[in-house]
C-alpha positions in Angstrom: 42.4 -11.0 227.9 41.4 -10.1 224.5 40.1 -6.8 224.3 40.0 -3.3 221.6 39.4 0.0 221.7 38.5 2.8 219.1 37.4 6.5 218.6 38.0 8.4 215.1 37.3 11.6 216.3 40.2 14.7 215.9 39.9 16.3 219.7 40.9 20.0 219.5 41.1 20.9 223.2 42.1 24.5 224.8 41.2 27.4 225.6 40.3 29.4 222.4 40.5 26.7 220.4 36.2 28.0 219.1 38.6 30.1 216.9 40.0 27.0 214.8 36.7 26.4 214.3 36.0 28.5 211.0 39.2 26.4 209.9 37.7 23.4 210.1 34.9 24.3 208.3 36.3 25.9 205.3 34.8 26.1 202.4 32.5 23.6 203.0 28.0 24.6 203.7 26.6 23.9 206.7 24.2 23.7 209.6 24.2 24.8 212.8 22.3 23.6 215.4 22.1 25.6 218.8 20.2 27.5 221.7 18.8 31.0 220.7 20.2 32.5 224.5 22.2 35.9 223.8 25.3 34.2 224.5 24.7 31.5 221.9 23.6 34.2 219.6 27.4 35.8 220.3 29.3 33.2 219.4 26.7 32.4 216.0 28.1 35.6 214.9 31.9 35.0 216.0 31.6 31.9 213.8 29.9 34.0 210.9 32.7 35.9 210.2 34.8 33.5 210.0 33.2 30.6 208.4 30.3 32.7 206.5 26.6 32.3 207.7 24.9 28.9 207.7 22.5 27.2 205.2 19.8 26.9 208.4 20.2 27.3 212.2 18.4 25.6 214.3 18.1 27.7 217.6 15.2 25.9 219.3 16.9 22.9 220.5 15.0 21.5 223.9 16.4 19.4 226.8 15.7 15.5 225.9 14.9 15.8 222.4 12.0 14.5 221.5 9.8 12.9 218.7 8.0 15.6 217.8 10.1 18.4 217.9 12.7 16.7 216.1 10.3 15.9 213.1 9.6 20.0 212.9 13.2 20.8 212.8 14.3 17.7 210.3 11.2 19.1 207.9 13.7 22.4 207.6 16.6 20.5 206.5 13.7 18.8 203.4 13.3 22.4 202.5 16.6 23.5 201.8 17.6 23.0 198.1 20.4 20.8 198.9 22.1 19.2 202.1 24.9 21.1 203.7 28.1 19.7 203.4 28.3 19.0 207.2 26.5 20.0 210.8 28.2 22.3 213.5 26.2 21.1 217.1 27.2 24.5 219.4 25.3 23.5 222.3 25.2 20.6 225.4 24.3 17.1 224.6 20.5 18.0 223.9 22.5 19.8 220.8 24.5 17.3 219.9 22.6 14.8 220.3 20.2 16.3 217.5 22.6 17.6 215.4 23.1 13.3 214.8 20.1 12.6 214.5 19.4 15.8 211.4 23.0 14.4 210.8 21.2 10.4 209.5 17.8 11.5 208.8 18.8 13.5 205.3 15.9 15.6 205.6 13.5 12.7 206.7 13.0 11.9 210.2 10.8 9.1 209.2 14.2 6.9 208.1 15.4 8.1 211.9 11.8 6.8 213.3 11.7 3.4 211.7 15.1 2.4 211.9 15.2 3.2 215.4 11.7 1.4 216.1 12.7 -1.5 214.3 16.3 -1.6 214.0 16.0 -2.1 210.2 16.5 0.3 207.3 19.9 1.5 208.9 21.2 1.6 204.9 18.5 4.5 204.1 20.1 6.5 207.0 22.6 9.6 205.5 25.9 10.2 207.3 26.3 14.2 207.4 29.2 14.9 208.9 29.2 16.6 212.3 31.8 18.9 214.1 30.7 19.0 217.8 31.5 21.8 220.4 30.2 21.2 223.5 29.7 23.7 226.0 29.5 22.4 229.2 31.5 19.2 230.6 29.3 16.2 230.7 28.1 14.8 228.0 30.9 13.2 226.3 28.5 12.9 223.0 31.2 14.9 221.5 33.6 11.7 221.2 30.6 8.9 220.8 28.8 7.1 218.1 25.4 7.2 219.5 22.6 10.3 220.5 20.0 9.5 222.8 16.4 9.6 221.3 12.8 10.8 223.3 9.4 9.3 222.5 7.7 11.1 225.1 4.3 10.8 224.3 5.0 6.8 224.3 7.0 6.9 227.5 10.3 5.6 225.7 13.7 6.5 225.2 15.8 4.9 222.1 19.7 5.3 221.6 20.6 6.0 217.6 24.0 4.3 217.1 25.7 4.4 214.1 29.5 4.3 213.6 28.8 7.3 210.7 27.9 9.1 213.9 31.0 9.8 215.2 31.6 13.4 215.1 34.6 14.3 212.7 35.9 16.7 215.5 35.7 17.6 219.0 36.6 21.0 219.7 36.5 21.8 223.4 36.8 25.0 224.6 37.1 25.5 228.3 36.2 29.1 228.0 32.5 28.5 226.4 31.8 26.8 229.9 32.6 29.6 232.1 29.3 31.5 233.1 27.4 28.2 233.4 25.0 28.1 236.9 25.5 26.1 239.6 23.1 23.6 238.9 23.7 23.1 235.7 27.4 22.6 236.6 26.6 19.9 239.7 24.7 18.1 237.1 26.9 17.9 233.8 29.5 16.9 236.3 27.8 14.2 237.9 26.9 13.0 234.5 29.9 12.9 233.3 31.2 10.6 237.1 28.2 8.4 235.8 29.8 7.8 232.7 33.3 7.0 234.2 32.0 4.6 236.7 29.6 3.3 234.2 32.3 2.1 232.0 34.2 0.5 234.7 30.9 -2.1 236.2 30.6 -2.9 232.4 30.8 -6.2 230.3 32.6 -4.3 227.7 35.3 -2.6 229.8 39.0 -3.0 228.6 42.3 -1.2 229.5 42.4 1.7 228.0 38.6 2.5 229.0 39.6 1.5 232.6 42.7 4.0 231.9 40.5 7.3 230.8 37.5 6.1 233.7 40.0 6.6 236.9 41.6 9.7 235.4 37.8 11.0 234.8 36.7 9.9 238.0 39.6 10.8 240.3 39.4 14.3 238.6 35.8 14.8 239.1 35.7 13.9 242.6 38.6 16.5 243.3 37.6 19.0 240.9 33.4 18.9 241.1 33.1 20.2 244.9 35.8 23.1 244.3 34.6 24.2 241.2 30.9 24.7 241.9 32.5 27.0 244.6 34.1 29.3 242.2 31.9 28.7 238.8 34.4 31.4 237.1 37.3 29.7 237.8 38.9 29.0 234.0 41.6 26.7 235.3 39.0 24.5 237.1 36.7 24.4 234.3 40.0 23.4 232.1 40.5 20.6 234.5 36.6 19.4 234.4 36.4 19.8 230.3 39.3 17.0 230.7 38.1 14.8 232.9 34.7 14.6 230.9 36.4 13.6 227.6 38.2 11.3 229.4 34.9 10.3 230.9 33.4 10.0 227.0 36.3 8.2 225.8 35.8 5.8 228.3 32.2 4.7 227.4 32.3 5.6 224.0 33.8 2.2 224.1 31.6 0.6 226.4 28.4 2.3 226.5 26.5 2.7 230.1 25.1 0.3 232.1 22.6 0.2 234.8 22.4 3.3 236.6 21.9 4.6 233.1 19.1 2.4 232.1 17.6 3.1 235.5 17.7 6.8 234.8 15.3 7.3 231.8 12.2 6.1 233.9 12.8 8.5 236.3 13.4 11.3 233.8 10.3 10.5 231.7 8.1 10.2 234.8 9.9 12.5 237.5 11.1 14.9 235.4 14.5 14.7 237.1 17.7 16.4 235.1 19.6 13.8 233.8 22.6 13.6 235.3 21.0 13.3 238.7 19.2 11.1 237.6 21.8 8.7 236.4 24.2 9.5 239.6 22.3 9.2 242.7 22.1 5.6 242.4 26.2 4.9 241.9 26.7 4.7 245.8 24.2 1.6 245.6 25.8 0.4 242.8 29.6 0.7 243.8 28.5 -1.4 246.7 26.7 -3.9 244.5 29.9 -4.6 242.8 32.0 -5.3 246.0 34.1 -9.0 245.1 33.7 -9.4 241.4 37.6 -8.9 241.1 39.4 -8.0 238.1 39.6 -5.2 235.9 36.3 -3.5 237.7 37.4 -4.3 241.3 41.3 -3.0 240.3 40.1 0.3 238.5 37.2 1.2 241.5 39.9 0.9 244.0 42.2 3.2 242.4 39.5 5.5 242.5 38.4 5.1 246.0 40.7 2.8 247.7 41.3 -0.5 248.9 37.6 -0.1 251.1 34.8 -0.3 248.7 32.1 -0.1 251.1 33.6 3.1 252.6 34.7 4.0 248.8 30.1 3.9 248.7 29.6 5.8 251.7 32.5 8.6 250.8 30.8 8.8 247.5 27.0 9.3 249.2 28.5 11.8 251.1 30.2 13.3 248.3 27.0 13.9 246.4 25.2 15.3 249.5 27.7 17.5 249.8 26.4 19.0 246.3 23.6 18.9 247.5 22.0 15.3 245.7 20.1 12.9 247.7 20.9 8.8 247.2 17.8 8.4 248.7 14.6 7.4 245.6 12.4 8.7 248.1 14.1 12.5 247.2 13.0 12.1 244.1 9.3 10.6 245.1 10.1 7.4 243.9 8.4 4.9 246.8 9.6 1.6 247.4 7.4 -0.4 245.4 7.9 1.6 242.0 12.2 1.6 243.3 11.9 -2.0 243.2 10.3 -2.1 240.2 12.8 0.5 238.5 15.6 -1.5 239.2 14.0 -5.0 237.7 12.7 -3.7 234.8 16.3 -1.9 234.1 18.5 -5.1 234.6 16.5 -5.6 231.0 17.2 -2.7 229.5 19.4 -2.8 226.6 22.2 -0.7 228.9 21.4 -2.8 231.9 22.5 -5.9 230.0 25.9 -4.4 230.1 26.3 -4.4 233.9 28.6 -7.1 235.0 27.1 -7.3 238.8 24.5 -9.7 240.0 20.6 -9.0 240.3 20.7 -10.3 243.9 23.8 -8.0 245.4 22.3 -4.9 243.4 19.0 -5.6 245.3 20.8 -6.3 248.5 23.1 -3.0 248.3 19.1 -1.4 247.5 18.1 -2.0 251.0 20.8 -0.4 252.5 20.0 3.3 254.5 22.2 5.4 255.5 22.5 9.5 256.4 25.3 11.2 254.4 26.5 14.0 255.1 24.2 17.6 255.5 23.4 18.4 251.9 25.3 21.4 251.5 24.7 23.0 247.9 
């Protein structure tokens, strides 16, 4: 089996570690790219005195960035009299997911637009470098290559990868995650399971992917439930910033795959948060992928055991238990458009990397069953 594995980025993890961040920075300008909440504003002004004040903030950073909002905030890099030596993305992954795309436009979104439209032009992109310090556990953008990209008005979603993408660090500080709501936490969470999982069902797996996946998953499973039972719980949160590197160090590697490509339909037209939008399917999925053997069918037992059908019905019941339907029909998705959803995502560039069949995904589709009461 031939197989490799790679991620450049210098992971500072612990608690307190937001104060190596002024370190880090030095001497060198840069951007910052944020929310504008009070508690966001708190720790712009912990960073200030210890890194001096930015060139520009960008404090108006919306979920799914999109088009048009991105073009407004690139036009405020243009008017800065030079570049800053480097972007600081304080945020979730709508921040630092932005922060990489301000980090390759250089002031010019239009370089972003067209090379992302036509996959050309990826010389005229710049490569700022970014420092990433996520603040909730989920979206593993901190350790990856690529940001995902809105077109809302068009009804598309485009993935910018570049290897200049990378962040240069990852500092993750379990403490910036405590006082995040319930919701909020079910869905980072579930976002980051996607991710695990996703990397497993993938053409690109390899060991060590396989290796972060089943720490990420085991941990989530175990961890997810407890913690959205005591959301001030430092030690848990510690535990569930771990498990979602693990998770992103798993599919830096390999990227998603279907339940992923399946999920930016139904956020564009449902309006459903992403990580339940990429997680409600998994149960259908992990029964999908029953008897293809190998380094899938070894990893997804470790995680669930030897049973893989019950390993799908434990993990239905596990996401009722948070209180997420596997059910389309939760989300007013009908079984005509369902049907249609899952075609038209075995195309998708991530659905390409699923290593199950059409005709067992569509199968494990017609299967209904009641979980357990929904009880978040």
């Amino acid at each position: 089996m031939a197989w490799k594995y790679t991620n450049p980025v210098q992971i500072e993890f612990g608690v307190d570690s937001f104060d190596k961040l002024g370190s880090l920075i030095g001497s060198r300008t840069y951007a910052l790219v944020t929310y504008g909440e009070p508690v966001f504003q708190q720790l712009e002004r912990r960073l200030v005195e210890t890194a001096g004040a930015p060139v520009l903030a960008i404090r108006d950073v919306a979920p799914n960035p999109d088009y048009r909002l991105l073009a407004r905030q690139t036009a405020r890099f243009a008017e800065l009299q030079s570049q800053p030596d480097l972007i600081v993305a304080l945020g979730g992954g709508s921040v630092i997911d932005s922060a990489k795309v301000f980090a390759a436009a250089g002031g010019d979104f239009t370089r972003v637009k067209d090379y992302l439209e036509t996959q050309q032009g990826g010389d005229r992109l710049a490569a700022t470098p970014i420092i990433a310090v996520p603040t909730t556990a989920g979206t593993g953008s901190e350790v990856t290559c690529w940001g995902t990209v809105w077109d809302e008005a068009n009804g598309k979603k485009y993935s910018l990868a570049r290897p200049s993408l990378y962040p240069t660090h990852a500092v993750i500080d379990p403490r910036l995650m405590l006082g995040k709501p319930q919701l909020l936490t079910i869905s980072t969470g579930l976002d980051a399971l996607s991710h695990a999982l996703e990397s497993l069902w993938n053409l690109n797996n390899n060991p060590v992917s396989a290796n972060h996946a089943v720490a990420a998953a085991r941990n989530i499973l175990d961890l997810l439930p407890r913690l959205v039972r005591d959301l001030g719980n430092l030690e848990l949160r510690s535990r569930m910033a771990m498990a979602a590197l693990f998770a992103g160090l798993a599919f830096s590697n390999t990227k998603t795959a279907i339940a992923h490509s399946l999920s930016y339909p139904i956020t564009l037209r449902h309006g459903v948060q992403h990580g339940i939008a990429c997680s409600f399917s998994l149960p259908m999925i992990l029964r999908s992928v029953r008897g293809v053997g190998g380094l899938c069918e070894d990893s997804l037992k470790q995680i669930f055991g030897e049973d893989l059908a019950k390993g799908a019905d434990d993990l239905e019941d596990f996401l009722g238990t948070l209180g997420i339907s596997s059910n389309p029909a939760a989300y007013e998705i009908d079984r005509q458009e369902w049907r249609a959803l899952i075609a038209d995502s075995l195309e998708g560039e991530r659905g390409k990397n699923f290593l199950g069949s059409r005709e067992r995904l569509i199968e494990a589709s017609q299967i209904v069953r009641l979980p357990q009461a929904m009880t978040a």
